[in-house]
PDB file of N, CA, C and O in Angstrom, chain B, residues numbered from 101:
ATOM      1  N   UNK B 101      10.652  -7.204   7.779  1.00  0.00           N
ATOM      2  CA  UNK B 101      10.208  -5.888   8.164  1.00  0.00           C
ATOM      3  C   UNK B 101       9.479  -5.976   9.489  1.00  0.00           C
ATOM      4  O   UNK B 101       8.917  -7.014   9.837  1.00  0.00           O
ATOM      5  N   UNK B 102       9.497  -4.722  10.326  1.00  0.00           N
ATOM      6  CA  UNK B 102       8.723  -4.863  11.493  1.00  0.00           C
ATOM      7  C   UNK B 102       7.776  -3.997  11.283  1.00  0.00           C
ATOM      8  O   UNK B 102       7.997  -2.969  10.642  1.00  0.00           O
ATOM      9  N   UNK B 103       6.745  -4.249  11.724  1.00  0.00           N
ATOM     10  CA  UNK B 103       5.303  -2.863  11.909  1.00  0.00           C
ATOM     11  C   UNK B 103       5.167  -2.901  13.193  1.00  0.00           C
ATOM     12  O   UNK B 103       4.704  -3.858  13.814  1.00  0.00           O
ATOM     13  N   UNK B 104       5.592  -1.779  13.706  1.00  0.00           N
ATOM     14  CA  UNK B 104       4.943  -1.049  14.921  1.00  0.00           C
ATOM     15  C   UNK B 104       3.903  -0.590  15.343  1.00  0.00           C
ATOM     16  O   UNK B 104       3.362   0.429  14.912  1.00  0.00           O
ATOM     17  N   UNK B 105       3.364  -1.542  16.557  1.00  0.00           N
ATOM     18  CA  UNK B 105       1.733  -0.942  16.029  1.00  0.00           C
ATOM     19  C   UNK B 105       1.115  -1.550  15.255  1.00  0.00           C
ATOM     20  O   UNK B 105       0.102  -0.879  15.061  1.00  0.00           O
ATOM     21  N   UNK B 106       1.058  -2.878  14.365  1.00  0.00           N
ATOM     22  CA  UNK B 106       0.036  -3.652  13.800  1.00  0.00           C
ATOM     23  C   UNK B 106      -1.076  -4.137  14.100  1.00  0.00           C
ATOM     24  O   UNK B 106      -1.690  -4.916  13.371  1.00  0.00           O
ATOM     25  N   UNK B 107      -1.494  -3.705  15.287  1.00  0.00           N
ATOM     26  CA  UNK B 107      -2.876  -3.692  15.938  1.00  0.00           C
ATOM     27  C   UNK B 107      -3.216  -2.356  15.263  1.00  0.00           C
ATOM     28  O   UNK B 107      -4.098  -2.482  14.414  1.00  0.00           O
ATOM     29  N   UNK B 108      -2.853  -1.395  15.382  1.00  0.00           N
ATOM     30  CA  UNK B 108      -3.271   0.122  14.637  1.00  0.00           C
ATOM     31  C   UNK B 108      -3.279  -0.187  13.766  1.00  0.00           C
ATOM     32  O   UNK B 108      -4.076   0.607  13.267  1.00  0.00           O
ATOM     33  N   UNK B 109      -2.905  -1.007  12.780  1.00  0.00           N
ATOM     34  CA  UNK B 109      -3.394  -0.466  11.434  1.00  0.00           C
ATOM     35  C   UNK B 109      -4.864  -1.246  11.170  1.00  0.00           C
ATOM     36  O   UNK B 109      -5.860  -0.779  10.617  1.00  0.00           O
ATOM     37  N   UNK B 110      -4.658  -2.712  11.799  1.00  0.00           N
ATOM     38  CA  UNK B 110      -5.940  -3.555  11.653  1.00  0.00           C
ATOM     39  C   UNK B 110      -7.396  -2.463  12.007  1.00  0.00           C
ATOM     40  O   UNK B 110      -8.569  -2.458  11.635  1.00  0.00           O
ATOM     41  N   UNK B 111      -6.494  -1.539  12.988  1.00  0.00           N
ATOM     42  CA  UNK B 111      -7.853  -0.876  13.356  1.00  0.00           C
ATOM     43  C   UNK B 111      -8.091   0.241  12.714  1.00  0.00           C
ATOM     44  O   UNK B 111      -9.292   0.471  12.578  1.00  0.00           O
ATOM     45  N   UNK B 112      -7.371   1.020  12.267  1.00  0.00           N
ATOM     46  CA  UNK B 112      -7.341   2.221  10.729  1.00  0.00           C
ATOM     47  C   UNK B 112      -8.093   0.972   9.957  1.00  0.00           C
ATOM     48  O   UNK B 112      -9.141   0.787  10.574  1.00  0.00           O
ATOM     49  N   UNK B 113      -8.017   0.261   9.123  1.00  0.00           N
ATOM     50  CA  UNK B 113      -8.096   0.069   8.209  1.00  0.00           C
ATOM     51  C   UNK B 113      -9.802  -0.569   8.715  1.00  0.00           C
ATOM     52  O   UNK B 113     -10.543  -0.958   7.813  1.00  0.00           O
ATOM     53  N   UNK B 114     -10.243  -0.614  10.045  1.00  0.00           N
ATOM     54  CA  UNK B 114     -11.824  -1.607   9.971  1.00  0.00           C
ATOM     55  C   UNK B 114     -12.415  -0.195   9.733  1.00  0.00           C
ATOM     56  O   UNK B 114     -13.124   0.026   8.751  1.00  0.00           O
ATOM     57  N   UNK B 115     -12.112   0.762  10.652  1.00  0.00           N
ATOM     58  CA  UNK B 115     -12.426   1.892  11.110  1.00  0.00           C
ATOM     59  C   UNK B 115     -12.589   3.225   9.881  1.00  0.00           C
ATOM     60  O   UNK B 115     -13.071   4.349  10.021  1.00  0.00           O
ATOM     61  N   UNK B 116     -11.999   2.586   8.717  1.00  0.00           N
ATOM     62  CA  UNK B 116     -12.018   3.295   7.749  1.00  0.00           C
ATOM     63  C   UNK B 116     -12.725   3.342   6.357  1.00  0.00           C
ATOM     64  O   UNK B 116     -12.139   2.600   5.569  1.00  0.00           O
ATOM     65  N   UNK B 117     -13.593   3.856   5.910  1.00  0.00           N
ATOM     66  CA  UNK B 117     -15.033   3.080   5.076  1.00  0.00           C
ATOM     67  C   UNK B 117     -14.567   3.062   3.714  1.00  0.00           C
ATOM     68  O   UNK B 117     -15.122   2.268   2.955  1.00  0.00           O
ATOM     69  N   UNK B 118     -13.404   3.988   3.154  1.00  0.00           N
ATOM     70  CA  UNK B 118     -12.868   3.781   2.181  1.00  0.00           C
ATOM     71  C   UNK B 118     -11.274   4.284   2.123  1.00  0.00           C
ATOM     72  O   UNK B 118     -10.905   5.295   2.721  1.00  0.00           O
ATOM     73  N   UNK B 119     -10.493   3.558   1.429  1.00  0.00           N
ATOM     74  CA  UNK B 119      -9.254   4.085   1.269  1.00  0.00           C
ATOM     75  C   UNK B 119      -8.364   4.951   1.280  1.00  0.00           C
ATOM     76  O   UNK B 119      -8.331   5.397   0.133  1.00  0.00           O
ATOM     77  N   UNK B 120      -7.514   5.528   1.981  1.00  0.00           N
ATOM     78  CA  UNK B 120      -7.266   7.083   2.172  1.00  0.00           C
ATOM     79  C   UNK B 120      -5.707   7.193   1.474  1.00  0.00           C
ATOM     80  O   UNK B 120      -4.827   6.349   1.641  1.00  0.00           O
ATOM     81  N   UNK B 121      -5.590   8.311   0.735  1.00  0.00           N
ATOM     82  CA  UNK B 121      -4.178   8.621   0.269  1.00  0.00           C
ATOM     83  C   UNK B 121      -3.363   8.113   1.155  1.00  0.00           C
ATOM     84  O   UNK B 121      -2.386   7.424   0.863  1.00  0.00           O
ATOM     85  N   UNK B 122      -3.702   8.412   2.270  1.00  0.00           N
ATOM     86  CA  UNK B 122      -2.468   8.331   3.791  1.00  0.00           C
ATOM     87  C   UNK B 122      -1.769   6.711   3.441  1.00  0.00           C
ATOM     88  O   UNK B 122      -0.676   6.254   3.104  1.00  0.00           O
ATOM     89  N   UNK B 123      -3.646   6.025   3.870  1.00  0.00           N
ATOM     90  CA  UNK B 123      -3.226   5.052   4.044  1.00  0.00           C
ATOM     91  C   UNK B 123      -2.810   3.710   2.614  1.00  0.00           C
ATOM     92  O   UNK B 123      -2.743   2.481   2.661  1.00  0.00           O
ATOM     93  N   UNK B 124      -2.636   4.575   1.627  1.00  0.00           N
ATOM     94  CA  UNK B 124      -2.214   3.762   0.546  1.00  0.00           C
ATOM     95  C   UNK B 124      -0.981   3.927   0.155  1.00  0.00           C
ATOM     96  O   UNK B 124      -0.342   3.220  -0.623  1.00  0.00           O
ATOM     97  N   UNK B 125      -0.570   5.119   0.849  1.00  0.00           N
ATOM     98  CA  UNK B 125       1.385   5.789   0.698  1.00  0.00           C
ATOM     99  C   UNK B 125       1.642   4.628   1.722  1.00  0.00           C
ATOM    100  O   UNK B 125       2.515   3.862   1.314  1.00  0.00           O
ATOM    101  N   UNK B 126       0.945   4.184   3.342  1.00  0.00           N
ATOM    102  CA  UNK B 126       1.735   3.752   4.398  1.00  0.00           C
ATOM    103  C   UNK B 126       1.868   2.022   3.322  1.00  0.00           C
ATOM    104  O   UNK B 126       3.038   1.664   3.185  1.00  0.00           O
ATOM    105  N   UNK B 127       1.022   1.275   2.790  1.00  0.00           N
ATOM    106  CA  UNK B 127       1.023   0.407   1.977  1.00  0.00           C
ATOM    107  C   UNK B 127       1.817   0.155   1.022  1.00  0.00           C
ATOM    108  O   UNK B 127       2.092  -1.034   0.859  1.00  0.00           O
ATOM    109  N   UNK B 128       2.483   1.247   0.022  1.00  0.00           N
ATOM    110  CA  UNK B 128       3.347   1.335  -1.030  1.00  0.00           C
ATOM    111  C   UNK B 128       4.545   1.103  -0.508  1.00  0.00           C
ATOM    112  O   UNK B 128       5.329   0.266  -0.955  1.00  0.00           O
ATOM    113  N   UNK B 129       4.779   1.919   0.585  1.00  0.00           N
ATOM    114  CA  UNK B 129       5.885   2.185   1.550  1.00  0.00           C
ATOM    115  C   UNK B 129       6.468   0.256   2.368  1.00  0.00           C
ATOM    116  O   UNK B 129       7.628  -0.076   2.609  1.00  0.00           O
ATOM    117  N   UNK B 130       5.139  -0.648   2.598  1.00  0.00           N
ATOM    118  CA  UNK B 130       5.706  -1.524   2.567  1.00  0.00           C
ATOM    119  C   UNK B 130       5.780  -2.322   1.828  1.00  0.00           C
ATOM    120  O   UNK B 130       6.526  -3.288   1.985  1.00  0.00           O
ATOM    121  N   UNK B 131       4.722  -2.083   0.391  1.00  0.00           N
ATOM    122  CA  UNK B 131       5.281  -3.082  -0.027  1.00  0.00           C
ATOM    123  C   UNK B 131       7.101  -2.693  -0.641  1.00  0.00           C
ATOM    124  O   UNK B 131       7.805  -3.677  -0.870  1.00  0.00           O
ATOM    125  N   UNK B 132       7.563  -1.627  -0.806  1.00  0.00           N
ATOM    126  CA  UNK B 132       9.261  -1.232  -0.761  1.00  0.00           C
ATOM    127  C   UNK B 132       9.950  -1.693  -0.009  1.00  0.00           C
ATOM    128  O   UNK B 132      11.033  -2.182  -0.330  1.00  0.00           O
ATOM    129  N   UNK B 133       9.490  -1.655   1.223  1.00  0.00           N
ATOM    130  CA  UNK B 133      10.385  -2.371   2.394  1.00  0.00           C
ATOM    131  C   UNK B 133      10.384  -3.616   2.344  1.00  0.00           C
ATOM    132  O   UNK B 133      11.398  -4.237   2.660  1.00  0.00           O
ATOM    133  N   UNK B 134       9.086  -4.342   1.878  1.00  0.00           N
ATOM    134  CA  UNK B 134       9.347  -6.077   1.316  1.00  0.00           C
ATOM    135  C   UNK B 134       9.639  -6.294   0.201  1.00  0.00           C
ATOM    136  O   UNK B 134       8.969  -7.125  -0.412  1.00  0.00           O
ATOM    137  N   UNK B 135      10.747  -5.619  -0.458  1.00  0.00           N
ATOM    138  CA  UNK B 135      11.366  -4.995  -1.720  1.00  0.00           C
ATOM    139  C   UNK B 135      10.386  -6.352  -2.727  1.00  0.00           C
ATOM    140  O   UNK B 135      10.700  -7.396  -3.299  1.00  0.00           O
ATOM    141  N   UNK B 136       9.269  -5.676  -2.531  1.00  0.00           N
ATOM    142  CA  UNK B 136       8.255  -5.813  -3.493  1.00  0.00           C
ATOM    143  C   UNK B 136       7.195  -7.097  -3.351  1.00  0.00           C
ATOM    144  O   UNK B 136       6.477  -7.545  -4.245  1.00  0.00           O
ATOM    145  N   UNK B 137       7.286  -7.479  -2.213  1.00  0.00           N
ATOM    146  CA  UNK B 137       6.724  -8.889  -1.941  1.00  0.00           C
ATOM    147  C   UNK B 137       4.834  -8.591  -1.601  1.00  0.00           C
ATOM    148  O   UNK B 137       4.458  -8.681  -0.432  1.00  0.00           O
ATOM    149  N   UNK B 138       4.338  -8.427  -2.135  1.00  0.00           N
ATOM    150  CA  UNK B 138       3.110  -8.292  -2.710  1.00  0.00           C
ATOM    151  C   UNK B 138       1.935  -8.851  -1.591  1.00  0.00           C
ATOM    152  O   UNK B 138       0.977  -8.272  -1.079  1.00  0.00           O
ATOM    153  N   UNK B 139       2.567 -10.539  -1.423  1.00  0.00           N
ATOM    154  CA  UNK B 139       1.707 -11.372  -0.923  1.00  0.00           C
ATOM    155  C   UNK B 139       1.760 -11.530   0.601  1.00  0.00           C
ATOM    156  O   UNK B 139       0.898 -12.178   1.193  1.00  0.00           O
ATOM    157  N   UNK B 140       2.900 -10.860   1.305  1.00  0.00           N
ATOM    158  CA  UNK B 140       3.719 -10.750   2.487  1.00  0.00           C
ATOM    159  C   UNK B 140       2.552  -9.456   2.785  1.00  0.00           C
ATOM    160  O   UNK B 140       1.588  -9.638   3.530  1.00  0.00           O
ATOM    161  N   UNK B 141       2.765  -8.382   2.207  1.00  0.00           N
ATOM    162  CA  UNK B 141       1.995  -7.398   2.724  1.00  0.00           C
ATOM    163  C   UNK B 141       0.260  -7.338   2.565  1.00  0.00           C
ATOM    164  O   UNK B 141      -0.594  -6.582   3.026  1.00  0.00           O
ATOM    165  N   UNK B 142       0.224  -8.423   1.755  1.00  0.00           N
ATOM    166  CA  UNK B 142      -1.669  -8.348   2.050  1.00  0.00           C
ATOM    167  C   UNK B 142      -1.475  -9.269   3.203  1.00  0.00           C
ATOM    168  O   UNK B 142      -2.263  -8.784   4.014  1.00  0.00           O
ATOM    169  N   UNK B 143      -0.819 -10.485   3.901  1.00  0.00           N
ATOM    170  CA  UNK B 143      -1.481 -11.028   4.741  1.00  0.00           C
ATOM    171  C   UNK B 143      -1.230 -10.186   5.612  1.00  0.00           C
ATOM    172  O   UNK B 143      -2.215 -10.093   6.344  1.00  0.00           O
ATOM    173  N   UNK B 144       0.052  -9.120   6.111  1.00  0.00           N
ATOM    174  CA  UNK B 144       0.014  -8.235   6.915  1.00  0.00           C
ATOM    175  C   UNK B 144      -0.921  -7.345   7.536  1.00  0.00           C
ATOM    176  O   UNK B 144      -1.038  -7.192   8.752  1.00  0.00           O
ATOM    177  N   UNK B 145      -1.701  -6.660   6.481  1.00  0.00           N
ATOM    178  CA  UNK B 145      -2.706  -5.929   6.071  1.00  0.00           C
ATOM    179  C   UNK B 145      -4.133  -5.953   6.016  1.00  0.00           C
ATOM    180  O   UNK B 145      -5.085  -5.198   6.209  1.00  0.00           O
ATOM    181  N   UNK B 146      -3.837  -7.391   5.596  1.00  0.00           N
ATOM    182  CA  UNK B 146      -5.320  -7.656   5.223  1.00  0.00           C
ATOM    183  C   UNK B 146      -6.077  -7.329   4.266  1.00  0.00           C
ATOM    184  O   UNK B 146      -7.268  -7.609   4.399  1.00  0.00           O
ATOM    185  N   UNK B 147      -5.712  -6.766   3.243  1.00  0.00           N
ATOM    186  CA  UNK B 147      -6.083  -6.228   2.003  1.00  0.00           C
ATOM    187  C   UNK B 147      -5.610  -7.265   0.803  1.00  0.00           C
ATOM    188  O   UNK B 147      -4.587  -7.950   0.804  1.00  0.00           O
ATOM    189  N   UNK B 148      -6.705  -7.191  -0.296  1.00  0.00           N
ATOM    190  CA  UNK B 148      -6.375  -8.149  -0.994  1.00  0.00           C
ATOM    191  C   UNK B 148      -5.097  -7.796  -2.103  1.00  0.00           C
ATOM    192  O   UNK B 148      -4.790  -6.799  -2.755  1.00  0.00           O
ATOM    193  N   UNK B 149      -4.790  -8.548  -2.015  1.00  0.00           N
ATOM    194  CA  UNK B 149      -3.487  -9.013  -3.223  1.00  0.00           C
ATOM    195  C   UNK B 149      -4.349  -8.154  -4.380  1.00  0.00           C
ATOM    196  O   UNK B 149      -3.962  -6.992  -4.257  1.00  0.00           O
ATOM    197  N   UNK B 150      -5.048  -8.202  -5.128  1.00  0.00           N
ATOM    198  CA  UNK B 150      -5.571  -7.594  -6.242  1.00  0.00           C
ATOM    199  C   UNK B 150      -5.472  -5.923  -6.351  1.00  0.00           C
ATOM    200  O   UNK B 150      -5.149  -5.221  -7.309  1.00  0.00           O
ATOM    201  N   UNK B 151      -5.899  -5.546  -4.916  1.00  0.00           N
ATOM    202  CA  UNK B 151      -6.236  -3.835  -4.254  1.00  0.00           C
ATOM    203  C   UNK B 151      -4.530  -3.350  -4.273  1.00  0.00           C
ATOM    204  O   UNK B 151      -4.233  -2.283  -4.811  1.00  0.00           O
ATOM    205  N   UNK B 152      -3.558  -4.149  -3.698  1.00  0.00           N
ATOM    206  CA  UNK B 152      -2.232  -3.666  -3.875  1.00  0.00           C
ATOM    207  C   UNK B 152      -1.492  -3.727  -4.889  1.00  0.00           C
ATOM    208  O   UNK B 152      -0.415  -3.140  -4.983  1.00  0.00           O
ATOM    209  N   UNK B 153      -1.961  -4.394  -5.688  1.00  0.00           N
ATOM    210  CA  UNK B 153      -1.527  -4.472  -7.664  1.00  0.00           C
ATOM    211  C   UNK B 153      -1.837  -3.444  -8.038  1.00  0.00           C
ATOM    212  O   UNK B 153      -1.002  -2.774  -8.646  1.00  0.00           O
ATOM    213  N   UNK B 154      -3.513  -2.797  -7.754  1.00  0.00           N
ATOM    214  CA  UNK B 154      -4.117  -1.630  -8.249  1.00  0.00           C
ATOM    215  C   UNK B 154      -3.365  -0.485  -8.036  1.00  0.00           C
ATOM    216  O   UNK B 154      -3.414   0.535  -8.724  1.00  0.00           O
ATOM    217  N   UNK B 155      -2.562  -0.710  -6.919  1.00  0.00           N
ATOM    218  CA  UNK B 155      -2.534   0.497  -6.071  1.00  0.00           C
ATOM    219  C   UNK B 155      -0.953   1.059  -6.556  1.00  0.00           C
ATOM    220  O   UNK B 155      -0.465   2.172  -6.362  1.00  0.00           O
ATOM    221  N   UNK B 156      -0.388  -0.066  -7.215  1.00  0.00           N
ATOM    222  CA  UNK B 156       1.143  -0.205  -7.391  1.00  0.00           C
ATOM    223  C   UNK B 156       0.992   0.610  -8.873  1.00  0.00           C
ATOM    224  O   UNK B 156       1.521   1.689  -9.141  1.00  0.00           O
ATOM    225  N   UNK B 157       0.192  -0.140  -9.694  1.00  0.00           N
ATOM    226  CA  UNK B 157      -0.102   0.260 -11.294  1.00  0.00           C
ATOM    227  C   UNK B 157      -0.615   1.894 -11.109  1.00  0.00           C
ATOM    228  O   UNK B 157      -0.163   2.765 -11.853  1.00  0.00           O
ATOM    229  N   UNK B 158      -1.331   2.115 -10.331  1.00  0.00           N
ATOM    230  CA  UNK B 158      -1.440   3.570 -10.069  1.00  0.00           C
ATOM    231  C   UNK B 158      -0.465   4.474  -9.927  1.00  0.00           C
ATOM    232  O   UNK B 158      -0.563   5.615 -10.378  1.00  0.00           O
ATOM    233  N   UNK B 159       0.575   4.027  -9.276  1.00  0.00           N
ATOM    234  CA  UNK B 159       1.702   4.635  -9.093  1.00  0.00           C
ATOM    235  C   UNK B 159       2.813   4.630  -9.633  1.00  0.00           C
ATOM    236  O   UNK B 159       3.719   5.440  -9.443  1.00  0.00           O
ATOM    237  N   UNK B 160       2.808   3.573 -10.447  1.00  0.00           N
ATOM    238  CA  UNK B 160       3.628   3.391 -11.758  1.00  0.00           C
ATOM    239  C   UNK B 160       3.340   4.614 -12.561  1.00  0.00           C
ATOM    240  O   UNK B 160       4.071   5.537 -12.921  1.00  0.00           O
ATOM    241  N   UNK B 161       1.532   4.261 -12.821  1.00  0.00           N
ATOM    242  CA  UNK B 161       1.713   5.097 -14.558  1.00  0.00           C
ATOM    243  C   UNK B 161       1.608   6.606 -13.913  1.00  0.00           C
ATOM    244  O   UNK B 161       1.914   7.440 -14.765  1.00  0.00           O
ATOM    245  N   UNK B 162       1.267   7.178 -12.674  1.00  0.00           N
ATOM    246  CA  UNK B 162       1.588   8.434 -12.238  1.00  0.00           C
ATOM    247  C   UNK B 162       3.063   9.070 -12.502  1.00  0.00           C
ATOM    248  O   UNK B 162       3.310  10.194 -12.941  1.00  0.00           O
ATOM    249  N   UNK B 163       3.991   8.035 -12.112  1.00  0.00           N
ATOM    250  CA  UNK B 163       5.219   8.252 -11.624  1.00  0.00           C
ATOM    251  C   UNK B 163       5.837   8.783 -13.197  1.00  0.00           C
ATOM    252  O   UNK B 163       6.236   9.896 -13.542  1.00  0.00           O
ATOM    253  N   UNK B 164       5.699   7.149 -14.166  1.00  0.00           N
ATOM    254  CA  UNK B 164       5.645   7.469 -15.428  1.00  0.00           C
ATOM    255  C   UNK B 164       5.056   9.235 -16.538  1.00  0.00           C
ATOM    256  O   UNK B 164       5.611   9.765 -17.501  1.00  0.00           O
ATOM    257  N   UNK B 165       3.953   9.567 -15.892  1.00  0.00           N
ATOM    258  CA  UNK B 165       3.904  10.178 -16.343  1.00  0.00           C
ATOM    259  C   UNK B 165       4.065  11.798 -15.825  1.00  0.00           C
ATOM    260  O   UNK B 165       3.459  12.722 -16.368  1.00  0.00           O
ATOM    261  N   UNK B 166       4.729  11.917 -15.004  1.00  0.00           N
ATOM    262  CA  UNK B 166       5.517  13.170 -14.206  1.00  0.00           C
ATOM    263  C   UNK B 166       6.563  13.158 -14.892  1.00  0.00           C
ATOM    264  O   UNK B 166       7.047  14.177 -15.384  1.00  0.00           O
ATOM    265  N   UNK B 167       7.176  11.688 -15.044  1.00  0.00           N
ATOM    266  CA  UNK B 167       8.384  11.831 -15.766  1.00  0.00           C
ATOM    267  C   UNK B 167       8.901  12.521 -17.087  1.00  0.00           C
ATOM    268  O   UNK B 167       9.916  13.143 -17.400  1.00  0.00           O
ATOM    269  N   UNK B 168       7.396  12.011 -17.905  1.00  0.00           N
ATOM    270  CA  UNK B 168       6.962  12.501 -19.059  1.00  0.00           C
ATOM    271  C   UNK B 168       6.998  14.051 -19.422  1.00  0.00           C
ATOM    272  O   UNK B 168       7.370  14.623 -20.447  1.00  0.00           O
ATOM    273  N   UNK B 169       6.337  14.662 -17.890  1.00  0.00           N
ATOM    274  CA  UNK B 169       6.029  16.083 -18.247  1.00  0.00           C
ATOM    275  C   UNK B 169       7.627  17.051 -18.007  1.00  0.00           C
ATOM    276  O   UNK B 169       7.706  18.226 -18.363  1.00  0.00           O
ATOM    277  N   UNK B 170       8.640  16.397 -17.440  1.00  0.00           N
ATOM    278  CA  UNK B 170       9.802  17.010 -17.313  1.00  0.00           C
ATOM    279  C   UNK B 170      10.306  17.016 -18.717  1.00  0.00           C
ATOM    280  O   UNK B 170      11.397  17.523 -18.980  1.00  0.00           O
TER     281      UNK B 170
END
């Protein structure tokens, strides 16, 4: 994968005091594009391996349960 701009995100992400929807869709989004490689996108990032598990399981049981309500 390429990131465009990976100086921008290092700097969103110092610059930013807590986690933003935005920037946890732009995160999900790669870890998809590293069709799921977890450990690729925290060293990218800089965020820990643990915070993008969280962030994945969040969006699982969301996803899961939209599904539910159809």
């Amino acid at each position: 994968m390429r990131v465009d701009d990976a100086d921008l995100l290092t700097e969103v992400l110092s610059e930013t005091p807590s986690y933003s929807a935005d920037l946890k869709a732009l995160v999900l989004r790669m870890v998809h594009q590293q069709q799921g490689d977890v450990e690729t996108v925290a060293t990218q990032t800089g965020l820990p391996t643990s915070t993008l598990y969280g962030w994945l399981a969040e969006w699982n049981l969301a996803q899961r349960t939209a599904k539910k309500k159809r």
